[in-house]
DSSP file (Angstrom, degrees, kcal/mol; ACC not computed):
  #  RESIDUE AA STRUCTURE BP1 BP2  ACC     N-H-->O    O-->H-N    N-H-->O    O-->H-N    TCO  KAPPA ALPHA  PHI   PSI    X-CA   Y-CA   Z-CA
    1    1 A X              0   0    0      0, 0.0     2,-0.6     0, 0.0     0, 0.0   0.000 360.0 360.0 360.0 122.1  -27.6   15.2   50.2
    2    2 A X        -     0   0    0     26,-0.1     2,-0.6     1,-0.0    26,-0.2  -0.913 360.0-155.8-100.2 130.3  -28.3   11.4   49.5
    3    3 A X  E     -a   28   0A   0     24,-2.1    26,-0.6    -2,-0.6    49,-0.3  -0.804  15.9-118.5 -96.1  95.5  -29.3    9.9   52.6
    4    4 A X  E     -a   29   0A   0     -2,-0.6    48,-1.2    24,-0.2    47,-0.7  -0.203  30.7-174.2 -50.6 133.0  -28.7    5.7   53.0
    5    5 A X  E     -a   30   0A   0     24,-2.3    26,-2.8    46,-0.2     2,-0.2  -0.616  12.8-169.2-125.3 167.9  -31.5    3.4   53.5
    6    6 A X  E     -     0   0A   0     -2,-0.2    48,-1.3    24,-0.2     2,-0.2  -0.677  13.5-153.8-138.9-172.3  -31.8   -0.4   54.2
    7    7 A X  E     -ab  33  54A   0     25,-0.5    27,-3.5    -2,-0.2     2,-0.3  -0.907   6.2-166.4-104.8 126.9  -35.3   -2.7   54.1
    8    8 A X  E     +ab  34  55A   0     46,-1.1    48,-1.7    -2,-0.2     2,-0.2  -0.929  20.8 142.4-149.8 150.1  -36.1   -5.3   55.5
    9    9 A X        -     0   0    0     25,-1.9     6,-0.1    -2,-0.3    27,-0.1  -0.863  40.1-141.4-173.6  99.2  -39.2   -7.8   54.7
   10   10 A X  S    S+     0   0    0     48,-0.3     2,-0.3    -2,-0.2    25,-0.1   0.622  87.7  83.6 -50.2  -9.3  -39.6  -11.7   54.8
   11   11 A X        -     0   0    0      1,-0.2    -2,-0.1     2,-0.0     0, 0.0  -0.812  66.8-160.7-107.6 135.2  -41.6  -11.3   51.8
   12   12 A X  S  > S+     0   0    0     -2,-0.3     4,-1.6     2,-0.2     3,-0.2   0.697  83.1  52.3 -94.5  -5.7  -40.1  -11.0   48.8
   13   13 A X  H  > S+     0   0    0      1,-0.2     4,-1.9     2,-0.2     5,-0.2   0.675 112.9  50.6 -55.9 -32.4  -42.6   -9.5   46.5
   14   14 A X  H  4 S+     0   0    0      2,-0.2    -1,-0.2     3,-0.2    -2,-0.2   0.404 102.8  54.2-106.9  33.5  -43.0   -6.9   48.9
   15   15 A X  H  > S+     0   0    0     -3,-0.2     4,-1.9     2,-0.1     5,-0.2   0.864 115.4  45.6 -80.1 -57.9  -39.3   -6.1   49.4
   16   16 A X  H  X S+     0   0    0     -4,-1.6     4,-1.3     1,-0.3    -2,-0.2   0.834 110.3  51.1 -49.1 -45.4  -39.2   -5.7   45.5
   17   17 A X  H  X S+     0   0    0     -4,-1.9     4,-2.6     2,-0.2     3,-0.4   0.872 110.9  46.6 -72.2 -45.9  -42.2   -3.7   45.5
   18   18 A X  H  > S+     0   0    0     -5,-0.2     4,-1.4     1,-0.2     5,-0.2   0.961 111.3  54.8 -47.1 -67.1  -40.9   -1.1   48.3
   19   19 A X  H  X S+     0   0    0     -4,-1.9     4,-0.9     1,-0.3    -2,-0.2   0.639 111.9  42.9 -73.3 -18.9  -37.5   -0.9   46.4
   20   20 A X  H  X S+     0   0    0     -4,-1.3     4,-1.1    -3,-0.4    -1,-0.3   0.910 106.6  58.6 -65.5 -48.9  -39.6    0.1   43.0
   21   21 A X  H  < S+     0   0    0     -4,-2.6     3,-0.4     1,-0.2    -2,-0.2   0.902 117.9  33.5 -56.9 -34.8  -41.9    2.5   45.0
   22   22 A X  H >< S+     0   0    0     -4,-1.4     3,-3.7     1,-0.2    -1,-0.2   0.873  87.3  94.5 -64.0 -28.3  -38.1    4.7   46.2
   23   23 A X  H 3< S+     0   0    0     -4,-0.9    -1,-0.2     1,-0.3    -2,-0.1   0.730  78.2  55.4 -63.2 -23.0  -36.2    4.3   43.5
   24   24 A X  T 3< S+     0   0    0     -4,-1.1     2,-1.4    -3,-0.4    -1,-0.3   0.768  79.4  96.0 -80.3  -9.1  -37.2    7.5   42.1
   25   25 A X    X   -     0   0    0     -3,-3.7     3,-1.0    -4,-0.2    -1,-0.1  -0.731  64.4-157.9-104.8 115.7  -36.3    9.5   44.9
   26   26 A X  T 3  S+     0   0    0     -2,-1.4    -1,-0.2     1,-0.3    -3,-0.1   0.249  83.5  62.8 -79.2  -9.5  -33.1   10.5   43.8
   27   27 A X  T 3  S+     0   0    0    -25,-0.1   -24,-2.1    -5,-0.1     2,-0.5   0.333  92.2  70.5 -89.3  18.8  -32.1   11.2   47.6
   28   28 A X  E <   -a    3   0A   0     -3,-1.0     2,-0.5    -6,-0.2   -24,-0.2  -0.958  54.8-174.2-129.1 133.7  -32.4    7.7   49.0
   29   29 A X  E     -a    4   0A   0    -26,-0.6   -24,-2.3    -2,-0.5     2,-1.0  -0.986  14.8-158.9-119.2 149.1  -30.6    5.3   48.5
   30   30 A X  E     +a    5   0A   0     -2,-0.5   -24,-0.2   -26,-0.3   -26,-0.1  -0.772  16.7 171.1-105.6  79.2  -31.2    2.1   49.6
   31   31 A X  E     +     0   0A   0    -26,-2.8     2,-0.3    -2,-1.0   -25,-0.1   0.478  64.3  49.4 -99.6  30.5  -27.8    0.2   49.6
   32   32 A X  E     -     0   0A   0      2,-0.0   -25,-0.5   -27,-0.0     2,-0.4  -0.990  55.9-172.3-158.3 139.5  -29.1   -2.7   51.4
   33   33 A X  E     -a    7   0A   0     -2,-0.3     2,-0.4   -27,-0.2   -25,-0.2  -0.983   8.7-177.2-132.0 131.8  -32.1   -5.4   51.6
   34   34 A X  E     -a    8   0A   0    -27,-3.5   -25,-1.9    -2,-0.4    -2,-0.0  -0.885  30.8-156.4-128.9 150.9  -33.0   -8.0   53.9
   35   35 A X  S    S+     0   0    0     -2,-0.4     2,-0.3   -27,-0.2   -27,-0.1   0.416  88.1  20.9-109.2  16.6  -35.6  -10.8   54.4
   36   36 A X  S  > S-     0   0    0    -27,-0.1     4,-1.2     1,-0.1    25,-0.1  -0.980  74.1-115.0-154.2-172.2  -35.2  -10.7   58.5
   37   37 A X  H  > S+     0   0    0     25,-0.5     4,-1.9    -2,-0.3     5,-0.2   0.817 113.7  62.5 -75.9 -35.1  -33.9   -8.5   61.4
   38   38 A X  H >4 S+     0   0    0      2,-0.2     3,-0.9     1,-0.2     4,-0.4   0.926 103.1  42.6 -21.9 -80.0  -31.3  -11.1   61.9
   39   39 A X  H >> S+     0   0    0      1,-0.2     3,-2.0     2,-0.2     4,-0.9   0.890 116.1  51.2 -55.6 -62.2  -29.7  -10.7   58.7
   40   40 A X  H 3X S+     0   0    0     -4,-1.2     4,-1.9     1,-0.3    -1,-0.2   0.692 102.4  59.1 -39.5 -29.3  -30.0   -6.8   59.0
   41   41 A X  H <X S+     0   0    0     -4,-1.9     4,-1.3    -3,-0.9    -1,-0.3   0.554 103.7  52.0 -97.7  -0.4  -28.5   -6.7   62.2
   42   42 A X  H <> S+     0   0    0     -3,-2.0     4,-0.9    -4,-0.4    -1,-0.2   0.736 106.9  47.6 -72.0 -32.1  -25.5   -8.3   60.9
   43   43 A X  H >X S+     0   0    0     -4,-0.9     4,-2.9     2,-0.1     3,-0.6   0.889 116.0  55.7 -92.7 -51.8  -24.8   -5.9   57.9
   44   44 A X  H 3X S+     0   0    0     -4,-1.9     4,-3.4     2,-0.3    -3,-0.1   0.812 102.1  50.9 -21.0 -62.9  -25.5   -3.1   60.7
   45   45 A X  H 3< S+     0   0    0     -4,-1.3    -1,-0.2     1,-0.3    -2,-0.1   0.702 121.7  30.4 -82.2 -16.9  -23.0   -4.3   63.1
   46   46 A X  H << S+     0   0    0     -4,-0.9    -1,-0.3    -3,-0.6    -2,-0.3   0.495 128.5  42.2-105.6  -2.1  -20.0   -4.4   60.5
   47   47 A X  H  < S-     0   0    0     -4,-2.9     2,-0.5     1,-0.2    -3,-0.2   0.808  99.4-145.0 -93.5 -29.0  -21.6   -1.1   58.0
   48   48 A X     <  -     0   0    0     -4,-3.4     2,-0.3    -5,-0.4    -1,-0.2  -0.932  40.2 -13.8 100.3-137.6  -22.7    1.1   60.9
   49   49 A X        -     0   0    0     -2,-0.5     2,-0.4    -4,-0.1    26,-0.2  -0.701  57.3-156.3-121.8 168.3  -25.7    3.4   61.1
   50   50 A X  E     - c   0  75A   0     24,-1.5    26,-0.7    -2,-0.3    27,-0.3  -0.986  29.8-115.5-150.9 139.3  -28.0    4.7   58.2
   51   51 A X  E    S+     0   0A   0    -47,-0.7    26,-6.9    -2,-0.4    25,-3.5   0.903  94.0   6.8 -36.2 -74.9  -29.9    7.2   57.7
   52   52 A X  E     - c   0  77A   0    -48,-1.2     2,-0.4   -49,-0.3    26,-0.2  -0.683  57.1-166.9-106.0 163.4  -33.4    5.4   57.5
   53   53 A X  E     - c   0  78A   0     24,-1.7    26,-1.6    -2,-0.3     2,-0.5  -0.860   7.4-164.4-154.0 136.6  -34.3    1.7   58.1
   54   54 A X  E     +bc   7  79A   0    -48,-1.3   -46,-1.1    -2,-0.4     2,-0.3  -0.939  18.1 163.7-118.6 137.2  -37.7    0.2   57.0
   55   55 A X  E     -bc   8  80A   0     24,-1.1    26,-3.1    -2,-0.5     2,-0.2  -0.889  29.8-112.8-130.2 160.1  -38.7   -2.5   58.1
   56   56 A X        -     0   0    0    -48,-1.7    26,-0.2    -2,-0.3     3,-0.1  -0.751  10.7-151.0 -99.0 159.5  -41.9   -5.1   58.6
   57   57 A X  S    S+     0   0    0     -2,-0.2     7,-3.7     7,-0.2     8,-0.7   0.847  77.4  58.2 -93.3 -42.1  -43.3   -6.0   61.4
   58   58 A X  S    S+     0   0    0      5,-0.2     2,-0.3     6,-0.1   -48,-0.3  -0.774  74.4 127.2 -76.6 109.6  -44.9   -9.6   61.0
   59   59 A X        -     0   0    0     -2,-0.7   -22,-0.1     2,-0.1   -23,-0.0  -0.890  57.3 -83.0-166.3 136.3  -41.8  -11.7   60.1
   60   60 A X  S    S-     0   0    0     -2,-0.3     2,-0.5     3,-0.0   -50,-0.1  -0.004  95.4  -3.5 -27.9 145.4  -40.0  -15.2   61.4
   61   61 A X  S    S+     0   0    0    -25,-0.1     2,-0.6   -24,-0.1    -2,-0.1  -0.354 134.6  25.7  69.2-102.6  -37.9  -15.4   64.0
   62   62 A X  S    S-     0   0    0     -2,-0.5   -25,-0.5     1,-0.0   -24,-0.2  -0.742  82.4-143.7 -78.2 117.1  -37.1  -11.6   65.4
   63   63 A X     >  -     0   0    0     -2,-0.6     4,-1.1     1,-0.1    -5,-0.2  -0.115  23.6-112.7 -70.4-177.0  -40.4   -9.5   64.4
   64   64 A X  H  > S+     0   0    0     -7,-3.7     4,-1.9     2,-0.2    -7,-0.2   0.815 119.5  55.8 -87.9 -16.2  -39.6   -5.9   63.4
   65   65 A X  H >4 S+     0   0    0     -8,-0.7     3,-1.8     2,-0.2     4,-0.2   0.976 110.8  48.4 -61.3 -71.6  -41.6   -4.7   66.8
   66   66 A X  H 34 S+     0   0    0      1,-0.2    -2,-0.2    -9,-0.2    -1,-0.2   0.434 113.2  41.5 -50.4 -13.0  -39.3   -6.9   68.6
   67   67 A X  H 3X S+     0   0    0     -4,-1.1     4,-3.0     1,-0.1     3,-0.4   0.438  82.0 109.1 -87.3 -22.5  -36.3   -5.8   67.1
   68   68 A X  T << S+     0   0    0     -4,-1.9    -2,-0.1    -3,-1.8    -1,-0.1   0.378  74.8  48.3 -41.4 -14.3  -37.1   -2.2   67.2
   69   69 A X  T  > S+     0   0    0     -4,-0.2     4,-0.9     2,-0.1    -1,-0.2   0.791 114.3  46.7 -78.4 -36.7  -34.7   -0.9   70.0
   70   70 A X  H >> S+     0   0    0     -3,-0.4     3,-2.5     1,-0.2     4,-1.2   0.999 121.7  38.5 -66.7 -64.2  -31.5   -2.8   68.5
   71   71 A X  H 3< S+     0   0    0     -4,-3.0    -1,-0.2     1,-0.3    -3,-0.2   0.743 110.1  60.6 -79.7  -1.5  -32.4   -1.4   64.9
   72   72 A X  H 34 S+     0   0    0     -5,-0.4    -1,-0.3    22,-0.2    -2,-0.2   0.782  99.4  56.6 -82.7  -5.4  -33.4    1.7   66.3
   73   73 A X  H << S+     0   0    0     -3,-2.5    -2,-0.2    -4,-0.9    -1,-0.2   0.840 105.0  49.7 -51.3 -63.0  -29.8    2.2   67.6
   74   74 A X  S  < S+     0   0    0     -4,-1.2   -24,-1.5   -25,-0.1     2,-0.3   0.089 108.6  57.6-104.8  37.6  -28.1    1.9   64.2
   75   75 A X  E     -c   50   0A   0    -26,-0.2   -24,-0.2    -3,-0.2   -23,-0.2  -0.915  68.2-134.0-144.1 175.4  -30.4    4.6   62.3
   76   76 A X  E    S+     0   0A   0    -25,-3.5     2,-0.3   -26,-0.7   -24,-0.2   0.708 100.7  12.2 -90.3 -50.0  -31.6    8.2   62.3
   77   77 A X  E     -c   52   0A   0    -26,-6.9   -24,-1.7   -27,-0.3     2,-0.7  -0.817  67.6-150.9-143.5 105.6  -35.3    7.2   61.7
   78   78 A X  E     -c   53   0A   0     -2,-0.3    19,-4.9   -26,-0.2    20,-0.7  -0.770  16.7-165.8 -88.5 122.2  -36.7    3.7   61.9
   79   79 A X  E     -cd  54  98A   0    -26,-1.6   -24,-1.1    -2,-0.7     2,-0.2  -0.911   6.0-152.8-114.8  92.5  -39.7    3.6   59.4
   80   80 A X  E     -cd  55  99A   0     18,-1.6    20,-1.2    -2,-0.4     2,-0.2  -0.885  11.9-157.9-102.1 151.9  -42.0    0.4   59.9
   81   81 A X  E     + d   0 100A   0    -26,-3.1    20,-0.2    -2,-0.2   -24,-0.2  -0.982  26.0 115.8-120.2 121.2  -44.0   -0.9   56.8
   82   82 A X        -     0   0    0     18,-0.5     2,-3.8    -2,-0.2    19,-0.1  -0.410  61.6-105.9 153.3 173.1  -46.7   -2.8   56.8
   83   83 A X  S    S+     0   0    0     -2,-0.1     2,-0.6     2,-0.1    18,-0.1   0.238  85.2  83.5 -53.6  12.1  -50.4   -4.3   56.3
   84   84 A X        -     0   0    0     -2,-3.8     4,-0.2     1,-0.1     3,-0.1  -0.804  49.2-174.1-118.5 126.3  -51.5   -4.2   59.7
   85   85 A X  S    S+     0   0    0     -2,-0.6     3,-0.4     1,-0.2    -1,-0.1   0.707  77.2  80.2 -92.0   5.5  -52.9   -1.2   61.2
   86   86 A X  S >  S+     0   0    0      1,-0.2     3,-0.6     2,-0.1     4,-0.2   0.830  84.5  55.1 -69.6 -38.5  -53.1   -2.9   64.5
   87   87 A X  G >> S+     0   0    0      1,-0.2     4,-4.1     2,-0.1     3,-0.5   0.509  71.2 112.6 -78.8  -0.5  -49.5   -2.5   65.5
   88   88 A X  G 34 S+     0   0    0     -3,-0.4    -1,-0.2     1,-0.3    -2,-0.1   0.799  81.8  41.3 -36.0 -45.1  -49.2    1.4   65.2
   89   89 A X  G X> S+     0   0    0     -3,-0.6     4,-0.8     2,-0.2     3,-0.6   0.757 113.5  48.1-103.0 -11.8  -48.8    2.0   68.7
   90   90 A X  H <> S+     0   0    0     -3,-0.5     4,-1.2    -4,-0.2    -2,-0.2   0.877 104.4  64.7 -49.5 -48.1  -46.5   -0.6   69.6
   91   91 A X  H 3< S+     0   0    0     -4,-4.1     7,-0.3     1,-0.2    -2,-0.2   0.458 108.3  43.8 -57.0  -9.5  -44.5    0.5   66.5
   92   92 A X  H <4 S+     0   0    0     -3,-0.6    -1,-0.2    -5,-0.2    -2,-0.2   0.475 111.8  46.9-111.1 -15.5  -43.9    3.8   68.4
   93   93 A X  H  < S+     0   0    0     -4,-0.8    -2,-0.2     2,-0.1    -3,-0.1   0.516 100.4  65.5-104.5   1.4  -43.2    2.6   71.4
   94   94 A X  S  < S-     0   0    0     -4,-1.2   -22,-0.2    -5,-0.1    -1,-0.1   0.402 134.4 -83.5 -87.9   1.5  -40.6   -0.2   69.8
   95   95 A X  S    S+     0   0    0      1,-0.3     2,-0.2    -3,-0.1    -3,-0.2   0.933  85.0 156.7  94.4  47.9  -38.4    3.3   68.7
   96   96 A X        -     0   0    0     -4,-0.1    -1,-0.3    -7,-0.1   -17,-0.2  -0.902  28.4-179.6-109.3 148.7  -40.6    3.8   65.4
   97   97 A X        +     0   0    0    -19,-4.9     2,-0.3     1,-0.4   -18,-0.2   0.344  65.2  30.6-138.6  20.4  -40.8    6.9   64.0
   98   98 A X  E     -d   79   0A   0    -20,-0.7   -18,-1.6    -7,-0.3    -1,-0.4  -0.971  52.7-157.5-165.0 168.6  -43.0    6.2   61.3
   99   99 A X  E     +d   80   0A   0     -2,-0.3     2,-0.5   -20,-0.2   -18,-0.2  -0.887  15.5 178.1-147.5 104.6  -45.8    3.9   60.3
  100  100 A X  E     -d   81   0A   0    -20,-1.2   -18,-0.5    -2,-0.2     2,-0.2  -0.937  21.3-139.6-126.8 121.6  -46.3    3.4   56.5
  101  101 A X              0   0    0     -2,-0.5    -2,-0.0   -20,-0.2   -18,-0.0  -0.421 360.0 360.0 -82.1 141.4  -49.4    0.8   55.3
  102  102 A X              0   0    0     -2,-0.2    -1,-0.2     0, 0.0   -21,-0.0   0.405 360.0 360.0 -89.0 360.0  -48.5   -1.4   52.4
């Protein structure tokens, strides 16, 4: 079963860098990348739901905390990534259902 992913991460080294660390597991596929929530929640509203979505938290305009009910809506398991261990329990109570440190 290949399960569909998206990402999304105002930085773009570490969007690239996520999208090396999956690519070898040969059930996810990732068919989408984004550098806000914005943007994501656009490709959402016309693709539909996806398995996973990872996201960051610290980013312009909509953070990924603050966007966490909308994108937790159009997924199975919303997945936040990223450097801060401070937001962990916010990140669970924003509809996160994982917490993975960059």
């Amino acid at each position: 079963m290949i399960l569909d992913a998206i990402a999304i991460d105002d930085e773009r080294f570490a969007l690239d860098d996520f999208l090396e660390e999956v690519k070898p597991i040969g059930t996810l596929n990732v068919i989408a990348s984004f550098r806000s929530v914005s943007d994501a929640l656009v490709f959402l509203s016309k693709h539909g739901r996806v398995n996973f979505i990872f996201s960051d938290i610290e980013m312009p305009g909509i953070s990924g905390i603050a966007g966490g009910a909308v994108l937790s809506s159009y997924c199975d398991k919303l997945i936040y990534t990223t450097g801060h261990d401070e937001y962990a329990l916010a990140a669970f109570g924003a509809g996160g259902e994982g917490y993975l440190m960059k």
